[in-house]
N, CA and C atoms as an extended XYZ file, in Angstrom:
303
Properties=species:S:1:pos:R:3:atomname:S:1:resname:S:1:resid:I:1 pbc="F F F"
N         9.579      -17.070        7.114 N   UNK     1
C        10.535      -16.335        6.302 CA  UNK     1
C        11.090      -17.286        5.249 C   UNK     1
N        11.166      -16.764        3.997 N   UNK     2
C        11.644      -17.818        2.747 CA  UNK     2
C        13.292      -18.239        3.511 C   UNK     2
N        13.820      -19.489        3.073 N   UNK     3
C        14.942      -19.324        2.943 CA  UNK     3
C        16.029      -18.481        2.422 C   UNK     3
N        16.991      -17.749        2.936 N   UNK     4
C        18.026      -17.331        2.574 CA  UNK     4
C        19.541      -17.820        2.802 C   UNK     4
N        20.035      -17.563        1.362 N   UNK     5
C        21.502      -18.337        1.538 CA  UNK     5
C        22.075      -17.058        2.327 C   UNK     5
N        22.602      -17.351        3.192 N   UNK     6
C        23.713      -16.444        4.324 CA  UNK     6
C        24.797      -17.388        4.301 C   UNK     6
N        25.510      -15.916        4.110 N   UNK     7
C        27.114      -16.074        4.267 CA  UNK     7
C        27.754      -16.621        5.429 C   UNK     7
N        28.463      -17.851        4.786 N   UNK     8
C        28.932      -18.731        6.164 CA  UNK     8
C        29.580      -18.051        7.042 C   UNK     8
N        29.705      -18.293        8.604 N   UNK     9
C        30.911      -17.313        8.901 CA  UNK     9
C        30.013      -15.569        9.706 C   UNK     9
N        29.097      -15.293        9.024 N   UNK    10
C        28.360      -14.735        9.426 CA  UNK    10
C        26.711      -14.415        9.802 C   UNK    10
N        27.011      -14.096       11.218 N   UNK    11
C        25.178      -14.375       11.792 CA  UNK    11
C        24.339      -13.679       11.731 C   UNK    11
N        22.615      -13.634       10.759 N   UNK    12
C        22.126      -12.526       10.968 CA  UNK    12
C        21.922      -12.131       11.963 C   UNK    12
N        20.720      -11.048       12.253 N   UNK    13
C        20.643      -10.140       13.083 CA  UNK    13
C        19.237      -10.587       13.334 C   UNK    13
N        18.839      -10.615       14.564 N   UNK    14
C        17.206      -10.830       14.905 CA  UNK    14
C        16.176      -10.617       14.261 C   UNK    14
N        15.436      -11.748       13.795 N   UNK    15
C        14.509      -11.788       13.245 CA  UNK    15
C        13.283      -10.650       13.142 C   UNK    15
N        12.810      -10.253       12.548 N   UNK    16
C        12.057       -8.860       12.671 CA  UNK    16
C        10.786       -8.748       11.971 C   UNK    16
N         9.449       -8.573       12.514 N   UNK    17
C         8.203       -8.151       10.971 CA  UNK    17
C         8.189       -7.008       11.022 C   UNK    17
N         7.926       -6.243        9.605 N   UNK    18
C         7.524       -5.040        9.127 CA  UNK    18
C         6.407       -5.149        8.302 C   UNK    18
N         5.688       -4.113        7.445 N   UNK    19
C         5.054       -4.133        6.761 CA  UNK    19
C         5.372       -3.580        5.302 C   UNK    19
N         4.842       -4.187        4.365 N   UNK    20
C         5.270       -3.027        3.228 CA  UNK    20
C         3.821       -3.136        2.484 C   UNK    20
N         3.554       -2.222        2.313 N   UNK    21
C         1.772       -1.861        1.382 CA  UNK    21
C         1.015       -2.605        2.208 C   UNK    21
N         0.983       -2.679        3.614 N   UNK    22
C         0.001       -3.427        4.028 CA  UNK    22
C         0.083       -5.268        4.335 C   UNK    22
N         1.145       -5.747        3.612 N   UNK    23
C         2.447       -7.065        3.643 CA  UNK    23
C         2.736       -7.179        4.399 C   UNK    23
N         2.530       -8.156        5.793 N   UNK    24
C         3.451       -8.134        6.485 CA  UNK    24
C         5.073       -9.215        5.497 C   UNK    24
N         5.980       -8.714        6.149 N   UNK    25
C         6.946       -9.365        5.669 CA  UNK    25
C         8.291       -9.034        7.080 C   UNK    25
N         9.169      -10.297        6.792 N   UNK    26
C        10.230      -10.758        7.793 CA  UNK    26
C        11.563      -10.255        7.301 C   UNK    26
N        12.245       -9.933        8.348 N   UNK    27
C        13.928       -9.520        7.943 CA  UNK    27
C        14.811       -9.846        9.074 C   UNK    27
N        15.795       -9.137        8.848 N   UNK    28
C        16.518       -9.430       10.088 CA  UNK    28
C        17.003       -7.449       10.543 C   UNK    28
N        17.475       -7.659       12.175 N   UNK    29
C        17.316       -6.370       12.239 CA  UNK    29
C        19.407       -6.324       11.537 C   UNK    29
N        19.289       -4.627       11.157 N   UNK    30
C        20.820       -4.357       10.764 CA  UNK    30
C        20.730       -4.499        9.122 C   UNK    30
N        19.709       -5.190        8.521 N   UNK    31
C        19.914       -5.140        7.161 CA  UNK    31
C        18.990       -3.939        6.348 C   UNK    31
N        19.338       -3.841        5.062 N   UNK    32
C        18.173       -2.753        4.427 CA  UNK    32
C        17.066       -3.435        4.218 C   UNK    32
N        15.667       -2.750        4.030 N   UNK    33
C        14.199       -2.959        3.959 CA  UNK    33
C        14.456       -3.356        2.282 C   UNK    33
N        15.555       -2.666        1.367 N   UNK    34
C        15.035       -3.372        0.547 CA  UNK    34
C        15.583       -5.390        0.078 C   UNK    34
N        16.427       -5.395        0.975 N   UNK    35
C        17.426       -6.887        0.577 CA  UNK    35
C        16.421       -7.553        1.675 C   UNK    35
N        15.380       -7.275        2.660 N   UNK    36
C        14.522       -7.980        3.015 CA  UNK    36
C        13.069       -8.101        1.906 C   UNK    36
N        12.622       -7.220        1.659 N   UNK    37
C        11.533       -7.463        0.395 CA  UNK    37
C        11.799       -8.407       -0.913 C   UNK    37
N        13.498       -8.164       -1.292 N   UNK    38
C        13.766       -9.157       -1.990 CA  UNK    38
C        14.140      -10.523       -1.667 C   UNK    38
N        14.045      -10.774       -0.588 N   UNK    39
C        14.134      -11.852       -0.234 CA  UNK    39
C        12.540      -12.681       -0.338 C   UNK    39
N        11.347      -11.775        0.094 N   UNK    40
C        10.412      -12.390       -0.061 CA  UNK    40
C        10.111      -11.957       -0.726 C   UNK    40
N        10.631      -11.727       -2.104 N   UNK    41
C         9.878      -12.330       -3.309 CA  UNK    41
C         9.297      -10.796       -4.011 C   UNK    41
N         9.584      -10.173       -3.190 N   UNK    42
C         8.867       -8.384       -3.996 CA  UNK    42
C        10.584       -7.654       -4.515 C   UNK    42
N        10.275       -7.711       -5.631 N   UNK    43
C        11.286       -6.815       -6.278 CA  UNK    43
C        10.695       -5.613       -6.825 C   UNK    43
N         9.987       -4.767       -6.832 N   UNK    44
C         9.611       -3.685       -7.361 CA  UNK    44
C         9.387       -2.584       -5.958 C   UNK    44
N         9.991       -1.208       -5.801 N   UNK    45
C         9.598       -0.728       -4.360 CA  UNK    45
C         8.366        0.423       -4.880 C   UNK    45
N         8.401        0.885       -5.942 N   UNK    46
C         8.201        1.909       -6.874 CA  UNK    46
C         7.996        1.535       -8.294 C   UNK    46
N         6.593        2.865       -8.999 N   UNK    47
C         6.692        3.029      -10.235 CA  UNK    47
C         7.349        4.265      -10.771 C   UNK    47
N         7.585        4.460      -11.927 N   UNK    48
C         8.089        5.842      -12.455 CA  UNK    48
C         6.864        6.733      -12.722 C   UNK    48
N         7.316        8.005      -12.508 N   UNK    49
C         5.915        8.661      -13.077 CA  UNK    49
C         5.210        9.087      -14.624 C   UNK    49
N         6.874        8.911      -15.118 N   UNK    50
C         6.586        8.817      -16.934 CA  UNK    50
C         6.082        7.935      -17.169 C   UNK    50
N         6.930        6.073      -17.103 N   UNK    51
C         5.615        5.475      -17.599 CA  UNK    51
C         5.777        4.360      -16.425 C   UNK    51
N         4.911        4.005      -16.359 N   UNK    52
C         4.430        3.158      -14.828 CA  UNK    52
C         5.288        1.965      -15.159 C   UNK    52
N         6.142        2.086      -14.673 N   UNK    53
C         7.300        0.748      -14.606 CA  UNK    53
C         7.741        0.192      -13.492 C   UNK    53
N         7.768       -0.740      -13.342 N   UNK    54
C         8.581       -1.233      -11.804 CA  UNK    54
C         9.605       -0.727      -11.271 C   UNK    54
N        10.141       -0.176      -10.199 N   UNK    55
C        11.366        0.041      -10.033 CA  UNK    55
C        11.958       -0.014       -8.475 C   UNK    55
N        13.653       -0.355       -8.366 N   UNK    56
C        13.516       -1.359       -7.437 CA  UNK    56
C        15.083       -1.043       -6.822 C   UNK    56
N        15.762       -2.361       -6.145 N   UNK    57
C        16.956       -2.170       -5.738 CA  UNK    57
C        17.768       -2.097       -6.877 C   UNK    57
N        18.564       -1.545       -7.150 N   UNK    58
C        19.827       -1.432       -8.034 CA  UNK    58
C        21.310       -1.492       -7.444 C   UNK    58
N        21.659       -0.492       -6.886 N   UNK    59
C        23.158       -0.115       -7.272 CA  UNK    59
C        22.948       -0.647       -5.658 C   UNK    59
N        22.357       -0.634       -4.939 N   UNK    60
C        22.602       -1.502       -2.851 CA  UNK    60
C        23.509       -0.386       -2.476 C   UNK    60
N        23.701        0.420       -2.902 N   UNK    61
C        24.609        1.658       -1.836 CA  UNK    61
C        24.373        2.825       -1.917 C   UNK    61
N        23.163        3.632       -1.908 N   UNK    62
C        21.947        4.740       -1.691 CA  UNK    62
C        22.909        5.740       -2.847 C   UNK    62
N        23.154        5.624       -3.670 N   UNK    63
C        23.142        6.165       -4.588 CA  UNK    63
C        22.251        6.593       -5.579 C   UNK    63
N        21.739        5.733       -5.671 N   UNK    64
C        21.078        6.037       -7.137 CA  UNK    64
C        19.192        6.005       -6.708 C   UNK    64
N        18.740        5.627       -5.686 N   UNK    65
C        17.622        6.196       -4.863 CA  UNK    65
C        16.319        5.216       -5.903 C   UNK    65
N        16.600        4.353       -6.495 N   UNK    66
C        15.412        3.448       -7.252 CA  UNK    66
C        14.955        2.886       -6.457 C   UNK    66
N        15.116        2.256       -4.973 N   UNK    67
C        14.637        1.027       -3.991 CA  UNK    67
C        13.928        2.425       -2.822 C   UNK    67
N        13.512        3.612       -3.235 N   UNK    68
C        13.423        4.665       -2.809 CA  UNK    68
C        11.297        4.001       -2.327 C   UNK    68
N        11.625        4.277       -0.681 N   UNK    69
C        10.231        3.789       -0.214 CA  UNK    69
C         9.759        4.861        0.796 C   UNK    69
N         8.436        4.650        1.277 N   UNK    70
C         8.317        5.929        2.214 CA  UNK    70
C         8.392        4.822        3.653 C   UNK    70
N         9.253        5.236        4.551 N   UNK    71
C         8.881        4.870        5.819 CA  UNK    71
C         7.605        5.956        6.775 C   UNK    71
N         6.880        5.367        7.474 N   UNK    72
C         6.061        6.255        7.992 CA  UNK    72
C         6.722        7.120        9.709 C   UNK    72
N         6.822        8.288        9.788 N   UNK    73
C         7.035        8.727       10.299 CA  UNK    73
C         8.525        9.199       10.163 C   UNK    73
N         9.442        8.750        9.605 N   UNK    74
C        10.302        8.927        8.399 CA  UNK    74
C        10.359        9.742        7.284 C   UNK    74
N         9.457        9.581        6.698 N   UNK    75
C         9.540        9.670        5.090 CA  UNK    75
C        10.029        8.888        3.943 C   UNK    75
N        10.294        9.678        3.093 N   UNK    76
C        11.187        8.935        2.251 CA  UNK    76
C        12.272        8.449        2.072 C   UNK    76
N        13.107        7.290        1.931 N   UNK    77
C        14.451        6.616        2.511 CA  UNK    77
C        14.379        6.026        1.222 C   UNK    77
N        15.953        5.524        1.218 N   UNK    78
C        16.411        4.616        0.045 CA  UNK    78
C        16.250        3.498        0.983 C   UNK    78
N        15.851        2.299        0.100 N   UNK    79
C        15.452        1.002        0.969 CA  UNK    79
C        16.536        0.294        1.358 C   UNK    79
N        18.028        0.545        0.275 N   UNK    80
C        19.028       -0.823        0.234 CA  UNK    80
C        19.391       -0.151        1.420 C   UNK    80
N        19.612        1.425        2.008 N   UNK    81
C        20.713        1.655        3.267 CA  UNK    81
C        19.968        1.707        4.509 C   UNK    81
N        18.428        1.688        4.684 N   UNK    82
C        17.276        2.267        5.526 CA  UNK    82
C        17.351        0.862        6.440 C   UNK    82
N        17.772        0.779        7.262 N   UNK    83
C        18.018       -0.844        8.330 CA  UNK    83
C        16.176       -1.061        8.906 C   UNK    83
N        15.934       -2.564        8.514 N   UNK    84
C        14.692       -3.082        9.048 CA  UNK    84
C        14.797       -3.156       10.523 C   UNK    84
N        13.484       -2.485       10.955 N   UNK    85
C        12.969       -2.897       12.752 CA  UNK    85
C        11.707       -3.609       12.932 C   UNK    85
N        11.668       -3.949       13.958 N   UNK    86
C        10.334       -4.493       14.067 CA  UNK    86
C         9.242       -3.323       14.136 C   UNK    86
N         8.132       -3.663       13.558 N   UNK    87
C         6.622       -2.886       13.655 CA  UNK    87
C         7.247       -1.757       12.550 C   UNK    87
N         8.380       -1.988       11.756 N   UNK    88
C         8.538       -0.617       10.394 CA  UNK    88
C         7.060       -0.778        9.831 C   UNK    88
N         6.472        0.485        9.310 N   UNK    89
C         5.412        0.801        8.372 CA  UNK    89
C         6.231        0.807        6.763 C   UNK    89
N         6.141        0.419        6.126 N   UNK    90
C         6.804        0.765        4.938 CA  UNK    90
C         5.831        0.663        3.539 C   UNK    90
N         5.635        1.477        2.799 N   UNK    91
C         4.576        1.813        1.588 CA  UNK    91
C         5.543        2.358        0.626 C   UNK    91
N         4.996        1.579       -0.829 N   UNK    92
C         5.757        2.426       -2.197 CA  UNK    92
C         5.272        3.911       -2.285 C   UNK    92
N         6.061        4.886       -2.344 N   UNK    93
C         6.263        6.291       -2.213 CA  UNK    93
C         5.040        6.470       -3.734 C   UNK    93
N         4.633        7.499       -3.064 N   UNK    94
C         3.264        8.492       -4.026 CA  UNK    94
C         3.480        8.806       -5.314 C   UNK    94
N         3.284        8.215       -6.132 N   UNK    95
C         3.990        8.829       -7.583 CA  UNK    95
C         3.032       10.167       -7.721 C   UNK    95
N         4.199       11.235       -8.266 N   UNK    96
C         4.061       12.464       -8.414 CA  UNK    96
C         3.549       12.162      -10.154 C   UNK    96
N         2.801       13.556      -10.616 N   UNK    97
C         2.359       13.613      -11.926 CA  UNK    97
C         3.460       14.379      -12.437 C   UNK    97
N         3.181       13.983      -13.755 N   UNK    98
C         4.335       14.264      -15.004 CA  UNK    98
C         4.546       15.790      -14.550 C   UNK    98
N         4.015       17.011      -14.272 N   UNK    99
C         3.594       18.197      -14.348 CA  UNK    99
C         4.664       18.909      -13.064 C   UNK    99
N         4.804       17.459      -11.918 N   UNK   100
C         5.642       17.893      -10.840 CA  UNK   100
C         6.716       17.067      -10.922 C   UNK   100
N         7.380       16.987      -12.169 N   UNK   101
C         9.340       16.437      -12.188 CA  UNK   101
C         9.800       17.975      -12.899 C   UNK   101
């Protein structure tokens, strides 16, 4: 797992692998899937379907639905509020065609 600066004072939560597109990647459990992806190094969860752009965590409080990923057996979740477990499946959500917004 890359280093992360953690807040003194407070302890993460058990170490955890998931997957994302096939990635394995590390978190801790209790946090969102997406402040673990950005930690290793993937900032994009999603493209747009107008024009294929990266798109990713923003606002960290499921508002605004950009860090928006599919969990499997789930569905679709916002990543910053969606808490990492061990063995999560996680894949960037299906971009829909212009024809279905």
């Amino acid at each position: 797992m890359r280093n992360a600066r953690l807040i003194p004072g407070i302890e993460p939560g058990t170490a955890v692998s998931f997957t994302f597109n096939g990635q394995i990647v590390d978190g801790y459990v209790g946090e969102g899937v997406a402040a673990a992806l950005m930690r290793a190094g993937i900032r994009g969860t999603r493209t747009t379907a107008r024009r294929p752009e990266p798109r990713g965590y923003y606002c960290g409080m499921g508002a605004c639905w950009e860090c928006t990923v599919e969990v499997e057996g789930m569905g679709t979740v916002r990543g910053c509020i969606f808490p990492v477990q061990e063995g999560l499946v996680v894949r960037s959500p299906s971009v829909r065609s212009e024809k279905d917004l």
